[in-house]
C-alpha positions as CSV (number, residue, x, y, z in Angstrom):
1,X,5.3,9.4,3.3
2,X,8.5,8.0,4.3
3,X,8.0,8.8,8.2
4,X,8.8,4.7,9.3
5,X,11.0,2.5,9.3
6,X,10.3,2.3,5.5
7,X,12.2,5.4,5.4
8,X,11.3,8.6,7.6
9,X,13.6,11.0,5.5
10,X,11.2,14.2,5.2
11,X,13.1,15.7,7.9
12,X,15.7,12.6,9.3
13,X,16.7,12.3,5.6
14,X,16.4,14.2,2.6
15,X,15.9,16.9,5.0
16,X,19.3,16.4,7.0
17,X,21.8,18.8,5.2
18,X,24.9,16.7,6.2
19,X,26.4,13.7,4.2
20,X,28.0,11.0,5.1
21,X,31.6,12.6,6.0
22,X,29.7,15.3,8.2
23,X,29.9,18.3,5.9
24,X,27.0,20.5,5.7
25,X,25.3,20.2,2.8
26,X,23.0,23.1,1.1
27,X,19.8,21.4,1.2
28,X,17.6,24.7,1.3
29,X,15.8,23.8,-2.5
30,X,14.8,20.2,-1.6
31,X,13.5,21.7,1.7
32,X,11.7,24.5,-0.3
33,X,10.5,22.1,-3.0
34,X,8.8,19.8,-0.3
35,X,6.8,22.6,1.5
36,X,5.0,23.3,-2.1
37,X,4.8,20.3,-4.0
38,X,4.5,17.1,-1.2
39,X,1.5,18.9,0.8
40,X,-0.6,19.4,-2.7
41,X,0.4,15.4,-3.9
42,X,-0.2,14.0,-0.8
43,X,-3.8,15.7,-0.6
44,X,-4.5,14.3,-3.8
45,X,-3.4,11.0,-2.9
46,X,-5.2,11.2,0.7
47,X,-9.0,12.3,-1.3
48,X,-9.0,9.8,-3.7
49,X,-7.3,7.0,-1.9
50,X,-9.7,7.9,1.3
51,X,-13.2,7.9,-1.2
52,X,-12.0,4.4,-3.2
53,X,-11.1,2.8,-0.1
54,X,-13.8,4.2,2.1
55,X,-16.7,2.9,-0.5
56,X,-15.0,-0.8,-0.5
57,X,-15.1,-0.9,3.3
58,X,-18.8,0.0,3.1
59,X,-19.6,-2.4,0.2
60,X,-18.1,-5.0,2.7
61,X,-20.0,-4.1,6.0
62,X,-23.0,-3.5,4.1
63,X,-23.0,-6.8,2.6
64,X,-21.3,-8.8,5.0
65,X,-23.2,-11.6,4.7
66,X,-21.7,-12.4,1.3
67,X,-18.3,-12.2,2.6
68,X,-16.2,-14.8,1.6
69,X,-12.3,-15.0,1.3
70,X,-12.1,-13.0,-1.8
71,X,-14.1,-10.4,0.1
72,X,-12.0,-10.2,3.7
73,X,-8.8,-9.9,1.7
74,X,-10.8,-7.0,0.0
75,X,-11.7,-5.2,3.4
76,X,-8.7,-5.9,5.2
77,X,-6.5,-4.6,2.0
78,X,-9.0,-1.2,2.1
79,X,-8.7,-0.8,5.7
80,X,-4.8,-1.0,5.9
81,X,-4.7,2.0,2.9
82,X,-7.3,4.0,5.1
83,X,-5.3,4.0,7.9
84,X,-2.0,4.7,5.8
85,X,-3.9,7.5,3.9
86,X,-5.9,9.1,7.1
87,X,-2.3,9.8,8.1
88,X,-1.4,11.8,5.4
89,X,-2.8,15.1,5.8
90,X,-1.1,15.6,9.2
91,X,2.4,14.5,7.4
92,X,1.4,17.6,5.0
93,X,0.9,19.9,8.0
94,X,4.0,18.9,9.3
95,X,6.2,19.6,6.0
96,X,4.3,22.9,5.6
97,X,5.3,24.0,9.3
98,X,8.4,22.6,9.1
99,X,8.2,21.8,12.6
100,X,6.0,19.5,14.7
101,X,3.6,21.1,16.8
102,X,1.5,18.3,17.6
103,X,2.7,16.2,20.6
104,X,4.8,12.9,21.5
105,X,1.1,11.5,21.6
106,X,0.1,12.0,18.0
107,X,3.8,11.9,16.8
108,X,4.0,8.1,18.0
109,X,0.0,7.4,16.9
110,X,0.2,8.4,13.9
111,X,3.8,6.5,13.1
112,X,1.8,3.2,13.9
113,X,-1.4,3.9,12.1
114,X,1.2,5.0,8.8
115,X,3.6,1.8,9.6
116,X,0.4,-0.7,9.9
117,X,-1.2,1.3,6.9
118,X,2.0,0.4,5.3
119,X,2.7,-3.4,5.9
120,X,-0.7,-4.4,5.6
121,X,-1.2,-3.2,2.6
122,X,1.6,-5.4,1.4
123,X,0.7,-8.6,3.4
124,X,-2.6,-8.4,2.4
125,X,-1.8,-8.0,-1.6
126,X,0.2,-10.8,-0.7
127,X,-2.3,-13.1,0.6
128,X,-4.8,-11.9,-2.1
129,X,-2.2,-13.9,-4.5
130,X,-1.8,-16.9,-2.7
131,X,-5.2,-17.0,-2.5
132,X,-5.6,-16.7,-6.2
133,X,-3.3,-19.5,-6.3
134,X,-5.1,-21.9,-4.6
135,X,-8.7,-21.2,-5.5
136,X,-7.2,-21.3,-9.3
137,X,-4.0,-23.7,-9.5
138,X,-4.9,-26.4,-6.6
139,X,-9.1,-26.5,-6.6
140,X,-10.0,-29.7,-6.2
141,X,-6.7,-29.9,-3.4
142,X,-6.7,-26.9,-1.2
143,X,-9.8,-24.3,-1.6
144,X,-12.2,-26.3,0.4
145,X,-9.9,-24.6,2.9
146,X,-11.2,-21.1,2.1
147,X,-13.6,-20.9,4.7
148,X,-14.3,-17.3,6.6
149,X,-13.0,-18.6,9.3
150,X,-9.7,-19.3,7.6
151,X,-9.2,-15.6,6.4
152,X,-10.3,-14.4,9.5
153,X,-7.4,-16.2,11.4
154,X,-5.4,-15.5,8.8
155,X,-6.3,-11.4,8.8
156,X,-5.6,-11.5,12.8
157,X,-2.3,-12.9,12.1
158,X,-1.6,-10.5,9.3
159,X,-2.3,-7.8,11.3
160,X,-0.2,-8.9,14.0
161,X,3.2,-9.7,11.8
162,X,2.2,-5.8,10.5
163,X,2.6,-4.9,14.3
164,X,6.1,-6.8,15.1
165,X,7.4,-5.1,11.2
166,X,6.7,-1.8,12.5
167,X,7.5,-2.1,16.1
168,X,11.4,-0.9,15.3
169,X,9.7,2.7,13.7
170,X,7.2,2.6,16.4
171,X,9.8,2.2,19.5
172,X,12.4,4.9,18.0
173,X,10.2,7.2,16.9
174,X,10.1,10.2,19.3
175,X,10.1,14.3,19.4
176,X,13.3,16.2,19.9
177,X,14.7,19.5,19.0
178,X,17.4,19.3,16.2
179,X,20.6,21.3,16.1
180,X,18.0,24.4,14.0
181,X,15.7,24.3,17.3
182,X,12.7,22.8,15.8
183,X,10.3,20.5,17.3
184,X,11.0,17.3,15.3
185,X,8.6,13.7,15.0
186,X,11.2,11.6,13.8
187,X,13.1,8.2,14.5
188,X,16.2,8.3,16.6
189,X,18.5,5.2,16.0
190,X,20.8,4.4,19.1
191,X,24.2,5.4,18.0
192,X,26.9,2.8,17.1
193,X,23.6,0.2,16.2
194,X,22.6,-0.7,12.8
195,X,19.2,-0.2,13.1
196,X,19.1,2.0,11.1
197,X,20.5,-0.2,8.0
198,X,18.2,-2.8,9.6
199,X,15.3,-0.5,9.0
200,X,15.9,0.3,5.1
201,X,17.1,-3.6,4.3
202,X,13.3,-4.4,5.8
203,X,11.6,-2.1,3.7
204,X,13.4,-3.2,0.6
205,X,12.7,-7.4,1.7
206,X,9.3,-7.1,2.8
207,X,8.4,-4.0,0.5
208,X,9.4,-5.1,-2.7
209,X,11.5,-8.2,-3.2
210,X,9.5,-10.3,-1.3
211,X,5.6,-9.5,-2.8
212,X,7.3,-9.1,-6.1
213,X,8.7,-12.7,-6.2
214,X,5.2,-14.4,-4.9
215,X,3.1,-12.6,-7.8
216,X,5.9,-13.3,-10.3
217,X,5.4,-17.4,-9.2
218,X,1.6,-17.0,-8.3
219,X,0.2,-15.5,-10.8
220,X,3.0,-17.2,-13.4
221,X,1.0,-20.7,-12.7
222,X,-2.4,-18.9,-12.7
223,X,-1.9,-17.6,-16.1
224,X,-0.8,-21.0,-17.7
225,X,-3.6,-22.5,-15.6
226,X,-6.4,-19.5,-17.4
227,X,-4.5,-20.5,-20.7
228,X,-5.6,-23.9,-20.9
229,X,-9.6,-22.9,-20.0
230,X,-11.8,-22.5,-23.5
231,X,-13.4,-19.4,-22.7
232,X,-12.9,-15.7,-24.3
233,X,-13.0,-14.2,-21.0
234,X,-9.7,-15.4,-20.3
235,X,-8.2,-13.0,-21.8
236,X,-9.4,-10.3,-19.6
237,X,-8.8,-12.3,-17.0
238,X,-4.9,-13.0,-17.8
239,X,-4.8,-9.2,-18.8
240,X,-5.9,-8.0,-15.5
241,X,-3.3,-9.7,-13.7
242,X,-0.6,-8.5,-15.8
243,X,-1.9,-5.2,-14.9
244,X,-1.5,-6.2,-11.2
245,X,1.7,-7.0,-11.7
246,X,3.2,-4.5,-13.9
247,X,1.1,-1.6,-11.8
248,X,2.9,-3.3,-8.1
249,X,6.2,-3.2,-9.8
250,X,6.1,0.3,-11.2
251,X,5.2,2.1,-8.7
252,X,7.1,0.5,-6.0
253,X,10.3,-0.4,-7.7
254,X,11.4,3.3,-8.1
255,X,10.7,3.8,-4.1
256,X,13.0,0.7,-2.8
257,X,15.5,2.2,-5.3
258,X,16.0,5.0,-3.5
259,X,15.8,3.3,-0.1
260,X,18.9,1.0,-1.1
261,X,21.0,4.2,-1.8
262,X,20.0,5.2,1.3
263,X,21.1,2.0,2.7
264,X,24.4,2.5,0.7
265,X,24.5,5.6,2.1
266,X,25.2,4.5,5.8
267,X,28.1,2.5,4.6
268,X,29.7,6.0,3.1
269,X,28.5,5.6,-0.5
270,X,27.4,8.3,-2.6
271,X,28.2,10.7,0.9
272,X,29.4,13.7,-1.7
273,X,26.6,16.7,-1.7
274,X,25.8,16.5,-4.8
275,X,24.1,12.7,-4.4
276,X,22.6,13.7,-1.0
277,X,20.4,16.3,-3.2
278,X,19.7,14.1,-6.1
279,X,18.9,11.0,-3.8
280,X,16.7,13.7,-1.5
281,X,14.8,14.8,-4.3
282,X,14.4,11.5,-6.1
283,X,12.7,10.5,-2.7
284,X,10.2,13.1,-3.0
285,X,9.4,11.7,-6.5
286,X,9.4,7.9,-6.0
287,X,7.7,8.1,-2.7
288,X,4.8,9.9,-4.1
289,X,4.3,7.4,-7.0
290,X,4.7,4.4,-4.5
291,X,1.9,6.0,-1.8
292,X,-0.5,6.2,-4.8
293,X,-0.8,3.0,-5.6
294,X,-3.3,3.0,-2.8
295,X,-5.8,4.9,-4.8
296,X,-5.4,1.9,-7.8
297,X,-6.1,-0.9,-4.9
298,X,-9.9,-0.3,-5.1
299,X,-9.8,0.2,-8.6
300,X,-7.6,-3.2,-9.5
301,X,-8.9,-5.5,-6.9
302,X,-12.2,-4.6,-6.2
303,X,-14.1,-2.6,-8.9
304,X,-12.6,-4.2,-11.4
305,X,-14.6,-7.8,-10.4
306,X,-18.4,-7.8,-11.8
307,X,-19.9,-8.7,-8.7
308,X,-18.3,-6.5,-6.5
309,X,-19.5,-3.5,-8.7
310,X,-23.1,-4.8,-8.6
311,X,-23.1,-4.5,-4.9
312,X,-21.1,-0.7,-5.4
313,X,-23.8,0.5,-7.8
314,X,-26.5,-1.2,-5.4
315,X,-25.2,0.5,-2.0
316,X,-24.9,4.2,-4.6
317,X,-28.4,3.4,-5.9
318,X,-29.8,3.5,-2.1
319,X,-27.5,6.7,-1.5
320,X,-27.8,8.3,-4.2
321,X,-30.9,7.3,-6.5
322,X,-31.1,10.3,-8.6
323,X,-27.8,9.4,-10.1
324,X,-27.6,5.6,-10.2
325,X,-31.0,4.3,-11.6
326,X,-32.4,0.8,-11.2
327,X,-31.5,-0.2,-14.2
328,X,-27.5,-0.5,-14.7
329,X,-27.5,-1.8,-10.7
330,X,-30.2,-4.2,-11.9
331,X,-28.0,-5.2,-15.4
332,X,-25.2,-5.5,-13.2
333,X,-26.5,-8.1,-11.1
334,X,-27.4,-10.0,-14.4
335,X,-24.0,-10.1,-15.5
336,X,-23.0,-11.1,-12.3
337,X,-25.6,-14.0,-12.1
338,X,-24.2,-15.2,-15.6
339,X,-20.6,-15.0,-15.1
340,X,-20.9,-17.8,-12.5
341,X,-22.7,-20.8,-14.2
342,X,-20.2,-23.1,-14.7
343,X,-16.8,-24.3,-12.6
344,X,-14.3,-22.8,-15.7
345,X,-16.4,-19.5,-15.4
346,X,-16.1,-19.6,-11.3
347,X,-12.5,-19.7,-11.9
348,X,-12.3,-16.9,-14.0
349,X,-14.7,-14.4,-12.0
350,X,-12.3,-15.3,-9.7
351,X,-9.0,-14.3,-11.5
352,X,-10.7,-11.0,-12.3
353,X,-12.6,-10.4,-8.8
């Protein structure tokens, strides 16, 4: 939900009925619209994206003793969606009551658990690609640097640039009564500052333009470097990452769209009433799609890799045994065991892990 300084328009935004020239603005449908269908979307979102990512943060605790830096870039890329998703259901509440009834304390909690959620998710896709790149493109050069120890810094410091991204949101976020009465958890901009522009110019750098430009180059060089291998299981390999790409840009893209006309819309473009409804009910839309892309994380990064999803069916086989036999956690493993017999193959389980 757009409740940061990515974009906290359910009530600051696409809920505010007064454009840019300070007319009032009807905004009752977009309002009416919200309380029905982003409570029932975001649940969906907040199930699945709570289950996939919940099971990959087990896998990895469970099994910690395999972790590599494949695997911390795996947990630390689950853990930022959990906290972004654990949010959700109390974003719901909020747009259902149309006011906030739960306290400064929670308002300002839950902003930073949503904002880290948020950036890490995207720093941590990042550095899942640059780690690709190295392990693949430079390794016999650089991946004797892929130590735990190296992710873990690199995590810590991850984490921490998350922190300073969403200190803005997290510093002008507070409760106040708008001009209806209502209790409202929102962010309040100093007036004559451009914070505010600031706020929606981040989102769009470190949200799309950014991360879209490193996979574009990373993976780019991976694929011509998976081209030259002689192995069929390239092309599942160079398939998968087109996914990863195509998937990031899709559902992200329409999201930072409607962010930059926000953006345009503090410098008095688009201010008639007629754009402040479209570009408030595109925002339900777009942000939406973008927030579900958390539920494909798991399934693109980390059951999509063979051994990864011999450790999955392992840790269901010992939960549930009645419905995961021996058998396909057993054939898993011996797929996994195969895939990496040779350097060429190591590369590719790799590309695909």
């Amino acid at each position: 939900m757009s409740y940061t300084t990515v974009d906290k328009s359910l009530y600051d935004d696409y809920y505010d009925p007064t454009n840019t020239e300070g007319v009032l603005c009807n905004n009752t449908t977009v309002r009416a619209f919200g309380r029905v269908f982003l409570p029932t979307l975001y649940s969906l979102v907040f199930i699945l994206g709570f289950i996939g990512n919940s099971l990959v943060v087990c896998v990895m605790v469970k099994f910690r003793r395999t972790s590599n830096m494949t695997d911390i870039c795996l947990f630390n890329l689950a853990l930022s969606d959990l906290l972004f998703v654990l949010t959700l259901p109390f974003w719901s509440y909020y747009i259902t009551k149309t006011e906030w009834i739960l306290g400064d304390f929670l308002c300002t909690v839950l902003t930073a658990l949503y904002t880290l959620g948020f950036y890490g998710n995207i720093f941590f896709l990042v550095m899942m690609t640059l780690d690709r790149y190295v392990v693949i493109v430079h390794a016999h050069t650089m991946a004797r640097h892929r130590s735990v120890r190296v992710g873990i810094v690199l995590s810590l410091f991850l984490w921490a640039l998350s922190l300073c991204a969403s200190l803005p949101t997290i510093i002008f976020t507070k409760v106040e009564r708008n001009e209806a009465g209502f209790m409202m958890c929102q962010q309040q901009y100093p007036e004559d500052t451009k914070w505010r522009q600031f706020s929606y110019l981040q989102m769009n750098f470190l949200g799309l333009l950014l991360p879209f430009f490193i996979m574009v180059i990373c993976y780019g060089r991976i694929i011509l470097t998976l081209v030259n291998i002689k192995s069929t299981k390239k092309h599942k390999a160079i398939k998968l990452i087109c996914i990863i790409v195509v998937v990031f840009f899709c559902f992200w893209t329409p999201y930072n769209l409607v962010i930059f006309f926000r953006f345009l819309q503090t410098l008095h473009f688009f201010g008639d009433c007629t754009n402040v409804y479209n570009i408030s009910l595109a925002m339900q839309w777009a942000e939406v799609i973008a927030f579900s892309h958390c539920c494909l994380n798991p399934i693109i990064y980390a059951f999509a890799g063979q051994k990864f999803m011999a450790l999955v069916l392992k840790l269901l086989r010992k939960w549930l045994p009645i419905c995961f036999g021996r058998s396909s956690c057993e054939s898993s493993e011996r797929r996994s065991s195969v895939y990496s017999r040779s350097s060429e193959t190591k590369i590719l389980s790799i590309a695909v892990a």
